[in-house]
C-alpha positions as CSV (number, residue, x, y, z in Angstrom):
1,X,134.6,-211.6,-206.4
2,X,136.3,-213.4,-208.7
3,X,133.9,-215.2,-211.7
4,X,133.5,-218.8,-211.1
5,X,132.8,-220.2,-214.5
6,X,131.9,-224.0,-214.5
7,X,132.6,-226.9,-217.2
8,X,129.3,-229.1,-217.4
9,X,128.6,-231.9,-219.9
10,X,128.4,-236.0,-220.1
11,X,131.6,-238.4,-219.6
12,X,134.3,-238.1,-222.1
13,X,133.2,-235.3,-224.0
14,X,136.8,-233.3,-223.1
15,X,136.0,-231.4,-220.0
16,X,139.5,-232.2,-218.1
17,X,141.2,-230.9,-221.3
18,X,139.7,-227.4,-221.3
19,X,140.2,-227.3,-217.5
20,X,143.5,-227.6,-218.4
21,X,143.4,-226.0,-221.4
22,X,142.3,-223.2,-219.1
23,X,144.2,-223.1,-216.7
24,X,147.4,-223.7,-218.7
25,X,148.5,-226.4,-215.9
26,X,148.4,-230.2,-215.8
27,X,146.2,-230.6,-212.9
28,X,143.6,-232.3,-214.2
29,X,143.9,-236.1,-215.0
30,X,143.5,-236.4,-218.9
31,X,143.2,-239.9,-220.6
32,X,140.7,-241.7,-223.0
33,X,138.7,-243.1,-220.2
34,X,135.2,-241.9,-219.0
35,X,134.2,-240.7,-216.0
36,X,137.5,-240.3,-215.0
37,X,136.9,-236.5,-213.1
38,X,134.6,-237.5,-209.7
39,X,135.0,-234.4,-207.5
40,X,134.7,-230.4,-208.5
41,X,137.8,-229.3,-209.3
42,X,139.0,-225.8,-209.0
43,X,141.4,-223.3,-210.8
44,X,142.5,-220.2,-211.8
45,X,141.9,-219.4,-215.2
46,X,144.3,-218.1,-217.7
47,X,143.0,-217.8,-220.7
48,X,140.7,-214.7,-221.4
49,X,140.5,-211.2,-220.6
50,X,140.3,-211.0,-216.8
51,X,140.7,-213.6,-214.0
52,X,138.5,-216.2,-213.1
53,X,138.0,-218.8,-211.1
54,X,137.3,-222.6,-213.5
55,X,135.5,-225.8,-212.1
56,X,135.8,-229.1,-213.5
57,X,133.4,-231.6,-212.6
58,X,132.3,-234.8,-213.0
59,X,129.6,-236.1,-215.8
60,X,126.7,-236.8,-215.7
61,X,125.2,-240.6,-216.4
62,X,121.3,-240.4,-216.0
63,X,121.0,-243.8,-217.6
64,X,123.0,-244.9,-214.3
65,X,121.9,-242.6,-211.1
66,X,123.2,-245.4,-208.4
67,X,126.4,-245.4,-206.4
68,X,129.0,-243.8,-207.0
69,X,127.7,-242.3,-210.3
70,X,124.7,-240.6,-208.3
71,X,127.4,-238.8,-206.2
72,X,129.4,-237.6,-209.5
73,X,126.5,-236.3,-210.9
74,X,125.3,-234.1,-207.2
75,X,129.0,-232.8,-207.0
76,X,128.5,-231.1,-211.3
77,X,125.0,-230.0,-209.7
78,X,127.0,-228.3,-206.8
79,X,129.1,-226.7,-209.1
80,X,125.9,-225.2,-211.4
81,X,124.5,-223.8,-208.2
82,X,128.0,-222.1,-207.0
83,X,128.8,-220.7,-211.1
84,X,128.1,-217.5,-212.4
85,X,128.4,-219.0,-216.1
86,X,128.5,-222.5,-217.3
87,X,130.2,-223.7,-220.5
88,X,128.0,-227.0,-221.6
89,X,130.6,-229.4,-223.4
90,X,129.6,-231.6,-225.7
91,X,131.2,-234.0,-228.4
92,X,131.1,-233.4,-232.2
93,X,132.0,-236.4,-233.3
94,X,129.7,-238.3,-231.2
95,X,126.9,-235.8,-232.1
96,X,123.7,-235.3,-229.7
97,X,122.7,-237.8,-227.6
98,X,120.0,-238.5,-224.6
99,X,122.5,-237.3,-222.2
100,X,123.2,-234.2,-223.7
101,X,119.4,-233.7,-223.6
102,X,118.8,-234.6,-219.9
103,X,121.6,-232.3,-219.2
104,X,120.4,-229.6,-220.9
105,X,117.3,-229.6,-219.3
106,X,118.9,-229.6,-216.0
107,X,121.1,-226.5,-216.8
108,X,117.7,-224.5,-218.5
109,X,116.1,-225.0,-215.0
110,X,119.2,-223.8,-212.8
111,X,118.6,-220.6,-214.2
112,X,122.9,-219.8,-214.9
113,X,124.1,-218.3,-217.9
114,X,124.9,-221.1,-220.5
115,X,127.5,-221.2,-223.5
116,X,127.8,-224.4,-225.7
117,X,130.7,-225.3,-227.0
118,X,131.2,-228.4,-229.1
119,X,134.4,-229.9,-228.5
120,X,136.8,-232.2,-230.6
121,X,136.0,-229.7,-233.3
122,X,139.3,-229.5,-235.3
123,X,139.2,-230.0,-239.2
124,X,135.1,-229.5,-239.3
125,X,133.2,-227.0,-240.6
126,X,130.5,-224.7,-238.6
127,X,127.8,-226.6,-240.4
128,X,128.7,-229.7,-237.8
129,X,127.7,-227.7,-235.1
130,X,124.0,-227.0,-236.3
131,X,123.0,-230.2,-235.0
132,X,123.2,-229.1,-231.4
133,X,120.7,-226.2,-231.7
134,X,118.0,-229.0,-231.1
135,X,119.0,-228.9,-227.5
136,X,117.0,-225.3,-227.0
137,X,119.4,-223.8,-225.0
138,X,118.8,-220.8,-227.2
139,X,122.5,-219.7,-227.8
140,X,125.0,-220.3,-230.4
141,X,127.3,-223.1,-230.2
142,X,130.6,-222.3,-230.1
143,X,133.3,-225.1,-232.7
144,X,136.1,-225.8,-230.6
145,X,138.7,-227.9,-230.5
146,X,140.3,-227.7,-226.3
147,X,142.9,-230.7,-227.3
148,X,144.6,-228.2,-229.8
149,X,143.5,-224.3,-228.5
150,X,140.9,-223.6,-231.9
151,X,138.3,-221.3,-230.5
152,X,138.9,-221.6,-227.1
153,X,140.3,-217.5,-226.6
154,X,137.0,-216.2,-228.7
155,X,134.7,-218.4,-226.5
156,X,136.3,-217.3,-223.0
157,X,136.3,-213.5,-224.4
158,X,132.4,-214.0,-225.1
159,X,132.1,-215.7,-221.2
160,X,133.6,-213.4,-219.5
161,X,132.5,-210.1,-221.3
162,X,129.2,-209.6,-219.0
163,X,131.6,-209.4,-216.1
164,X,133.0,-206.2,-214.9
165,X,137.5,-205.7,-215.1
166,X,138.4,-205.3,-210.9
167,X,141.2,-207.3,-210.8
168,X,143.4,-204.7,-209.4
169,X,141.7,-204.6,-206.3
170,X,141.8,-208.2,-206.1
171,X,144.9,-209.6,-206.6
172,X,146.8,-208.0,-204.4
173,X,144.5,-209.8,-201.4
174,X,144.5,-212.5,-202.9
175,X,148.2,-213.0,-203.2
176,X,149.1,-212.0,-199.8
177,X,146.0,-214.8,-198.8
178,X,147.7,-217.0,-200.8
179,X,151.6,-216.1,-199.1
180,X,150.1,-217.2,-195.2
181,X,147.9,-220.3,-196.6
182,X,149.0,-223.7,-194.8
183,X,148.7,-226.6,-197.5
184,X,147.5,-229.6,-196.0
185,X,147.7,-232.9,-198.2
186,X,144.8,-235.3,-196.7
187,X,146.6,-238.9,-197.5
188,X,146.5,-242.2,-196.8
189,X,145.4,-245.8,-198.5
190,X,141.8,-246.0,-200.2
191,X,138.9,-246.3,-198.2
192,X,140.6,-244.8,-194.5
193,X,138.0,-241.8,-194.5
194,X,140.3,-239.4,-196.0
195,X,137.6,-237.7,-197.7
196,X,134.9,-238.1,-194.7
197,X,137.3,-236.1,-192.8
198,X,137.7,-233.5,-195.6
199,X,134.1,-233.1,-195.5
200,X,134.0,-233.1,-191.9
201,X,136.7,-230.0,-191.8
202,X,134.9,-228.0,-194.0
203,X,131.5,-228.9,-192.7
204,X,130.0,-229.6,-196.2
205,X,129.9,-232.2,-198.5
206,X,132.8,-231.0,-200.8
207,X,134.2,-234.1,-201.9
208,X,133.0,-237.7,-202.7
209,X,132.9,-239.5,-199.3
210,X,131.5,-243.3,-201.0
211,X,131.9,-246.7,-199.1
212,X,134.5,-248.0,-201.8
213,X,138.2,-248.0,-202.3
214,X,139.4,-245.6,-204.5
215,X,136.8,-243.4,-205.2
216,X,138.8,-240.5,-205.1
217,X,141.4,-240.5,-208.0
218,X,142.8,-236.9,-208.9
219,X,144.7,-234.6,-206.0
220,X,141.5,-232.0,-204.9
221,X,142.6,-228.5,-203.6
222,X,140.1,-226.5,-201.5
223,X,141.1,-223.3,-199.8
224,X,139.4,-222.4,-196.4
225,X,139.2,-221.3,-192.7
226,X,139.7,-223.2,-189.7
227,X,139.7,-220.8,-186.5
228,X,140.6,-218.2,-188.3
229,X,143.5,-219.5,-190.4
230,X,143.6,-220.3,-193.6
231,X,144.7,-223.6,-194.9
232,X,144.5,-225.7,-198.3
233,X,143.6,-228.9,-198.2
234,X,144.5,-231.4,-200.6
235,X,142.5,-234.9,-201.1
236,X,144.1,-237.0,-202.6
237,X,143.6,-240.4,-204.1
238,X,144.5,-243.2,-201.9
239,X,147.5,-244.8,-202.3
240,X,147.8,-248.7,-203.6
241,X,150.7,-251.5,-203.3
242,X,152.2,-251.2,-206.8
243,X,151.2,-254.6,-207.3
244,X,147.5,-253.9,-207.4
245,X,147.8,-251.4,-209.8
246,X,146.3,-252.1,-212.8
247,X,144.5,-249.2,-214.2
248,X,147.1,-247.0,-216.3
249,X,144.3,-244.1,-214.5
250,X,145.1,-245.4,-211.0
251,X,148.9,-245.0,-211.8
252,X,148.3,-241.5,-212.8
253,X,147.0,-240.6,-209.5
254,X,149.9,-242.3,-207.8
255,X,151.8,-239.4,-209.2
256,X,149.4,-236.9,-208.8
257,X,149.2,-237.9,-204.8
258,X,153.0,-237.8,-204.9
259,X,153.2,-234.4,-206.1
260,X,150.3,-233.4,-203.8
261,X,152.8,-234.7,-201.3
262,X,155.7,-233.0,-202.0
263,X,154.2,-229.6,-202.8
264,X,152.0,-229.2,-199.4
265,X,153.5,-228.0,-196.2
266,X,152.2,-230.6,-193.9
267,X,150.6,-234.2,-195.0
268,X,148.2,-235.8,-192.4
269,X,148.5,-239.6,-193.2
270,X,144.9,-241.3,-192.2
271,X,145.1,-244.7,-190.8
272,X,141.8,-246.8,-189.9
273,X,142.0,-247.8,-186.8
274,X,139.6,-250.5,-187.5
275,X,141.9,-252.3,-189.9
276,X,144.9,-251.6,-187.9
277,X,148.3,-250.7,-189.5
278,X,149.6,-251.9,-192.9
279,X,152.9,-251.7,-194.1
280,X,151.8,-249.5,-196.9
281,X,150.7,-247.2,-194.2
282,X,154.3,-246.7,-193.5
283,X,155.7,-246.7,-197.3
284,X,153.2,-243.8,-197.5
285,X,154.8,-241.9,-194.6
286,X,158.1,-242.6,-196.7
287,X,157.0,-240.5,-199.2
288,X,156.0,-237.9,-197.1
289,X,159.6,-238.2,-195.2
290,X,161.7,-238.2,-198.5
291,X,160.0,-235.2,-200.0
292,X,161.0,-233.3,-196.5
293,X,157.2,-232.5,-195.3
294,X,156.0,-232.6,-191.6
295,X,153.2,-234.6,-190.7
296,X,151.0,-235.5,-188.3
297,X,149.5,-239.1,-187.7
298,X,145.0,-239.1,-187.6
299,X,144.0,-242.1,-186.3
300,X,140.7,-242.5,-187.5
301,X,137.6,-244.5,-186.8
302,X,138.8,-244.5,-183.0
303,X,135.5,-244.4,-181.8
304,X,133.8,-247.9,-180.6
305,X,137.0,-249.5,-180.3
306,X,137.4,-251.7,-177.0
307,X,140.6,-251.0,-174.4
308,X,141.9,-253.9,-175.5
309,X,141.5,-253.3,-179.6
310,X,143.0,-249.7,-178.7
311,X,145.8,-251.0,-176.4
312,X,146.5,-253.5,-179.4
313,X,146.6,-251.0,-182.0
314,X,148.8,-248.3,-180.1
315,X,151.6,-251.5,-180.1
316,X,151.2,-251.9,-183.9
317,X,151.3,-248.0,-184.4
318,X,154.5,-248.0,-182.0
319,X,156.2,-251.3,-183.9
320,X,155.7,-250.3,-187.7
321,X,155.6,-246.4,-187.5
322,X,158.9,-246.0,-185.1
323,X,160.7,-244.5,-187.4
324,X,157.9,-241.2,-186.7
325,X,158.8,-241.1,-183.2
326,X,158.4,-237.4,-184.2
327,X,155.8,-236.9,-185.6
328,X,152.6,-236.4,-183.0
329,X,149.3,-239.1,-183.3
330,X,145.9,-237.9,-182.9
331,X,143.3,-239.7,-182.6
332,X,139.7,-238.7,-184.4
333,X,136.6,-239.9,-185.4
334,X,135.9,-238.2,-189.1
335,X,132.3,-239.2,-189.3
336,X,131.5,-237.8,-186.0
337,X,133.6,-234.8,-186.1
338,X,135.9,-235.8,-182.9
339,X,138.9,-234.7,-182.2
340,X,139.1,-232.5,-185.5
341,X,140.4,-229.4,-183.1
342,X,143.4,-231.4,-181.6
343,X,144.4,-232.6,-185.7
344,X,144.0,-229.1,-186.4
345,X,146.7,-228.1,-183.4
346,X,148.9,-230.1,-184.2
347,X,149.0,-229.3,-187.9
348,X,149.6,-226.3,-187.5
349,X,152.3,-227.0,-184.2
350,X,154.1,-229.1,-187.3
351,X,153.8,-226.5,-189.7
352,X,155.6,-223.7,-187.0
353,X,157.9,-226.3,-186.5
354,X,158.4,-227.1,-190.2
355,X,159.5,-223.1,-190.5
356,X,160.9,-222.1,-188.0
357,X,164.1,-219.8,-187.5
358,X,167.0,-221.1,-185.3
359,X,169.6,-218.2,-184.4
360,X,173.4,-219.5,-185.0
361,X,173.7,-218.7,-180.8
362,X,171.3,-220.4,-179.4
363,X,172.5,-223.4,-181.7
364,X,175.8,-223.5,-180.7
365,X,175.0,-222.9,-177.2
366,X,172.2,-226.2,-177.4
367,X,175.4,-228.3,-179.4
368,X,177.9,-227.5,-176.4
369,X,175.4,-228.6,-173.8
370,X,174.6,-231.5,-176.0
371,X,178.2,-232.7,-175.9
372,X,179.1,-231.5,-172.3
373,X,176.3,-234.4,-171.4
374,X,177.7,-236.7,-173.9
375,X,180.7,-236.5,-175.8
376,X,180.5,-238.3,-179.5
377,X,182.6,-241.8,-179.3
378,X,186.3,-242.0,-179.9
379,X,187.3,-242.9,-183.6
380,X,190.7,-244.6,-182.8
381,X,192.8,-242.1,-181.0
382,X,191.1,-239.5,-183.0
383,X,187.8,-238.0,-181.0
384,X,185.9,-236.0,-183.3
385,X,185.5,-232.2,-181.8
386,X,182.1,-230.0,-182.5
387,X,182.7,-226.1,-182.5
388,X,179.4,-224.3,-183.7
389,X,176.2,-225.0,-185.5
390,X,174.1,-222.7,-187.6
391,X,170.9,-223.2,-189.9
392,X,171.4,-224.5,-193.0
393,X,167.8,-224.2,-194.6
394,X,163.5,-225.0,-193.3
395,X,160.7,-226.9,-194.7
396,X,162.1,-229.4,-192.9
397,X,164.6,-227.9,-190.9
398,X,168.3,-228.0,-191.7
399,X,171.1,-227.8,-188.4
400,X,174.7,-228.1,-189.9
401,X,177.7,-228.5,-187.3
402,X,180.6,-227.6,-187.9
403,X,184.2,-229.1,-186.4
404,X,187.1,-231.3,-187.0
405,X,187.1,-235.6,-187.9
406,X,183.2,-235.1,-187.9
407,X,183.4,-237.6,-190.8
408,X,183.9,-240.0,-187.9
409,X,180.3,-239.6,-185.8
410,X,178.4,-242.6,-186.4
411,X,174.4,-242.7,-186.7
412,X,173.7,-243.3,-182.6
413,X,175.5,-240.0,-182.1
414,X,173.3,-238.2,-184.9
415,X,170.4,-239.3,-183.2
416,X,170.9,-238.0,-179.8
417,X,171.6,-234.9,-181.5
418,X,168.7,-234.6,-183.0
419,X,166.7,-236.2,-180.3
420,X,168.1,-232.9,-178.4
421,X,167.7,-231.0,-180.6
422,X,164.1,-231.0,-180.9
423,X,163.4,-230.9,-177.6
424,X,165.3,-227.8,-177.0
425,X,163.9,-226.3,-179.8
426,X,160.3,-227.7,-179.7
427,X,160.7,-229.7,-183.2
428,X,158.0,-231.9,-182.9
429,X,156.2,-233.3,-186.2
430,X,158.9,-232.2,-188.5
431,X,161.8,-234.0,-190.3
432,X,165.3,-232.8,-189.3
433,X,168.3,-233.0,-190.9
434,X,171.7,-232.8,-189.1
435,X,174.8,-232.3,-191.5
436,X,178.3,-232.6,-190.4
437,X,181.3,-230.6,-192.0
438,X,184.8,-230.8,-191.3
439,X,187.0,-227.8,-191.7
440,X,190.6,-228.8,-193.5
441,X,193.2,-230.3,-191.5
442,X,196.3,-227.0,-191.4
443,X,198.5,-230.2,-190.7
444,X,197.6,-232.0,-193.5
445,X,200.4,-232.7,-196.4
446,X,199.8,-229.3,-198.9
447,X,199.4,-230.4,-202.8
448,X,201.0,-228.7,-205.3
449,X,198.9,-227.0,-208.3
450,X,199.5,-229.6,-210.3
451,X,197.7,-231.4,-207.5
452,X,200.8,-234.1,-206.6
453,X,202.1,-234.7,-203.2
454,X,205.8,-233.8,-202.5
């Protein structure tokens, strides 16, 4: 197994930044602002001898164990207990503090391998550093600076010397794991259970599932099974009206949630049934329709709900989300674990879907029925004339048609053709895209090189 080293220490003190610094990626939201990393965060590490597997985490505020700060604070606890080694950041321009002591004591109990290093270290001497031998941890503090690189290859060569070099048996696994994995991003607006059903998929309490909006920020990927296939789900921070906006933080994970969008293979947008549908709800499911990904629909918080509430909400999920016609609704119950299996079908129906091959025959045999039952309008006395189709690319899938004045099919024709062909094809929950090219009328008046008319 690959080493899980995790990155411990109070708010602010640069953890994001070695994560990153790490991982040589971007993942992790950096900015001058603390407590800003909520949930465990995982990586693969980059820097060092061998590979490894890197958790960020959240710090730790003892001064303020309520709320949400409590939960940060059990998720870097989760993290200790799941590491082989832990690297204990802390500041060195801010010195030690009571924090750093309270976390020390909590990392000399949990029995893990510990290496300080003290952070923010660039243009100081190793003298600053002697400071933080009053925390007892009994090991020498390593001066680093994880904004700028100093120290950080000497201190990741000294973490992961105890552990042995099998990476060639590894990676090979792990790649081909990593070639059939489905990526699932969870997404939705704040506060619709989107973490509650993460939780509830992995049956453990992965991420922080908190009665208020917003409380996850950075995009979360965690890799695992679900009746024996493997998947990665993506949490994501919930997406806001622009307006309400304010943090420049919140507006980072806009993006991150966007990219988490357009770089999974399915996005399961969470509505609360509770609150009904808001027109965010579909500007979210814009996103996840421009970038090209299939999606399903989780209803959530169905349970309770009276016939008439539920007949109510089915007109409202009808009137504001027509434009998914084709994308399949399930409805679920995160907290209580119902309907998780049906969500789980029909991600992966959408995924299939999403990928699948459509031989050049079988198209062009679907297009002549198609126009056999209904021929595309008359433009003028010119009626444009289909001959074949073929696929033009997946992820979503991609039918181009080929024939003469095609230029001249309106958007009522394109529909019916793509109406048809999903249900020839069984297309449900995925975009499709139907392009049109005309081949070049032989009758047409020839130009010249010089590219003039006669």
């Amino acid at each position: 197994m690959l080493p899980v080293i995790a990155l411990v220490g109070r708010p602010n003190v640069g953890k994001s930044t070695l994560y990153n610094r790490l991982t040589k990626t971007r993942d992790a939201i950096v900015a001058d602002f603390a407590g800003l990393t909520r949930d465990r965060h995982y990586g693969d590490g980059k820097v060092g001898p061998r590979p490894y597997i890197v958790v960020d985490t959240g710090g730790f505020e003892p001064q303020r164990p309520e709320g949400v700060v409590s939960h940060m604070a059990s998720q870097a606890e989760l993290a200790i207990e799941e590491a082989d080694a832990v690297i204990f950041i802390v500041d060195a321009r801010t010195g030690v503090t009571p924090q750093d002591h309270r976390i020390a004591q909590t990392l000399r109990e949990s029995g893990r391998k510990i290496y300080l290093a003290v952070n923010k270290a660039e243009g100081l001497s190793a003298i600053a550093g002697s400071e933080f031998y009053e925390l007892g941890l009994g090991v020498e503090p390593f001066m680093v600076s994880a904004a700028h690189g100093q120290g950080i290859a000497s201190l990741m060569e000294t973490v992961l010397s105890p552990f042995p070099e099998d990476e060639e048996e590894e990676k090979p696994a792990e790649e081909e794991e990593g070639e059939h994995r489905i990526r699932v991003a969870i997404a939705g607006r704040p506060n619709v259970g989107k973490s509650t059903l993460v939780n509830a998929l992995l049956g453990e309490e992965r991420v922080i599932a908190f009665d208020m909006p917003g409380t996850t920020r950075d995009a979360i990927n965690i890799d695992f099974e679900y009746d024996g296939h493997p998947f990665t789900l993506v949490d994501t921070a919930g997406l806001r009206k622009k307006g309400r906006v304010f943090e420049a933080i919140e507006k980072f994970s806009i993006v991150k949630t966007l990219q988490a969008i357009a770089d999974s293979n399915v996005v399961v947008l969470v509505i609360d049934a509770r609150s009904g549908v808001a027109e965010h709800d579909a500007h979210i499911a814009e996103y996840a329709l421009d970038s090209g990904r299939a999606l399903v629909v989780a209803v959530n918080k169905w349970d309770g709900m009276s016939a008439y509430d539920r007949s109510q909400l089915d007109q409202q999920l009808d009137m504001k989300l027509r434009f998914l016609h084709w994308a399949k609704f399930v409805h679920i119950s995160a907290l209580k674990h119902n309907g998780l299996n049906h969500l789980m079908k029909a991600v992966q129906e959408a995924y299939q879907a999403a990928i699948a091959k459509l031989p050049t025959p079988k198209l062009t045999r679907a297009l002549i029925e198609a126009v056999e039952r209904q021929q595309p309008p008359r433009a003028g006395k010119v009626r444009p004339k289909m001959r074949y189709a073929h696929q033009g690319g997946t992820n979503p899938p991609v039918i181009v048609i080929h024939g003469n004045s095609l230029q001249q099919i309106g958007d009522s024709y394109r529909r019916y053709l793509e109406s048809w062909f999903r249900d020839k094809f069984n297309l449900a929950g995925t975009p499709l895209k139907i392009e049109f090219r005309t081949g070049r009328n032989p009758y047409a008046d020839p130009k010249p090189a010089n590219g003039k008319k006669k």
